[in-house]
N, C-alpha and C positions, 0 to 999 in steps of 0.2 A: 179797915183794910189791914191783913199781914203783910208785912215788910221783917224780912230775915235778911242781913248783910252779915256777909264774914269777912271781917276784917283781914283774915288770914289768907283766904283766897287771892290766889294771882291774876283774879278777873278785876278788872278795874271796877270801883265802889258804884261811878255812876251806869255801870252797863251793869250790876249787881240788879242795882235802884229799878232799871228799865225793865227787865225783866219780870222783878219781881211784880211790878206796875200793869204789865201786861199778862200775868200768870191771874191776875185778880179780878182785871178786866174779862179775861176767858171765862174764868171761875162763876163769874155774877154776884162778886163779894163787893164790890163799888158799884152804887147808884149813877146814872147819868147826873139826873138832878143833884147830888148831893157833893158832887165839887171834890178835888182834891185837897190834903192839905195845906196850907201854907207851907212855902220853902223855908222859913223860918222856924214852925214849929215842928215841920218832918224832921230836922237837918239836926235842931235842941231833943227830939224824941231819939232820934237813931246817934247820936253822937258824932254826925259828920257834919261837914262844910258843908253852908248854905249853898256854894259856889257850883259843888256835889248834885247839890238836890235842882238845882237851876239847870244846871247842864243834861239833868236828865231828862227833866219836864220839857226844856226846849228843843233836844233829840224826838223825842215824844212826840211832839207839834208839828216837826216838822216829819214825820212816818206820818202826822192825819190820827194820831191815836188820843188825842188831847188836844181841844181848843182851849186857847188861851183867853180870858177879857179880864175888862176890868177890876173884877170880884176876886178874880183867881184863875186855876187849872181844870177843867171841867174833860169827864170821858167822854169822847165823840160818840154821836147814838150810834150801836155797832149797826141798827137798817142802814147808816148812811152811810156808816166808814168805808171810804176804799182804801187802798195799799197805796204809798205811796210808791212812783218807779224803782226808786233804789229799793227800796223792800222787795218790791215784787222782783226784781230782778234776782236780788239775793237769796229769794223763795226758789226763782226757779231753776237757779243753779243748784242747790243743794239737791231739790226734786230731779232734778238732769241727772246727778250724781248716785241717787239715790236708784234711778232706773239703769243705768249702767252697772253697780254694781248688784241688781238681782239679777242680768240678764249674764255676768260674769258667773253668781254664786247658784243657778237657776233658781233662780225665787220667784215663784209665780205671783202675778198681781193679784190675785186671790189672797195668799198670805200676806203678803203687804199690805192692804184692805185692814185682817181679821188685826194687824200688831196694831194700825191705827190706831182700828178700838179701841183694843186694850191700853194705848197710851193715853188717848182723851178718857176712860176708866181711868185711869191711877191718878191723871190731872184732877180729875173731880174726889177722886178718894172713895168713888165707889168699889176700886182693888186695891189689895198692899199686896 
């Protein structure tokens, strides 16, 4: 798994952590099977607080993007995951937002479609 935190950034470390968690999950760079790391050894590997690396695993669980058990943090099978409400809710405001302002800039949903693409491309690395 890549994990990039910048310390420097004004985004807080653990919404840093989630993202980068969910960038990996998209990606297909984490296994189901193969479990997250310990909070302890993410937390001693990136140089932050275990408290850091908790807060984000348990944000995680409760979006539905991470089952917790005994062993550890494991990534929900994406056939199974759904969105949790607050997520989905916050999807589809942004989406709301997102149609208002093509329908202000006229941006046909044709191009909106074709930039998708191109952004799930650059998420995978298949464009720079």
């Amino acid at each position: 798994m890549i994990i990039e935190i910048n310390p420097h950034d004004e985004t807080p470390i653990y919404t840093q952590l989630m993202y980068q968690i969910k960038k990996n999950i998209i990606l297909d760079r984490q296994s189901v099977e193969d479990g997250l790391p310990s909070v302890r050894s993410l937390a001693s590997d990136l140089g932050i607080n275990m408290h850091t690396v908790n807060k984000a695993y348990n944000l995680l669980v409760d979006e539905g993007m991470l089952i917790k058990s005994k062993r550890g943090y494991f990534i929900q099978d994406r056939a199974t995951m759904k969105p949790h409400d607050n997520v989905k809710q916050a999807m589809l405001e942004k989406l709301s937002q997102v149609q208002i302002d093509a329908e202000i800039y006229g941006v046909s949903e044709q191009l909106i479609e074709e930039w998708l693409t191109d952004i799930k491309k650059q998420l995978k690395g298949e464009v720079k």
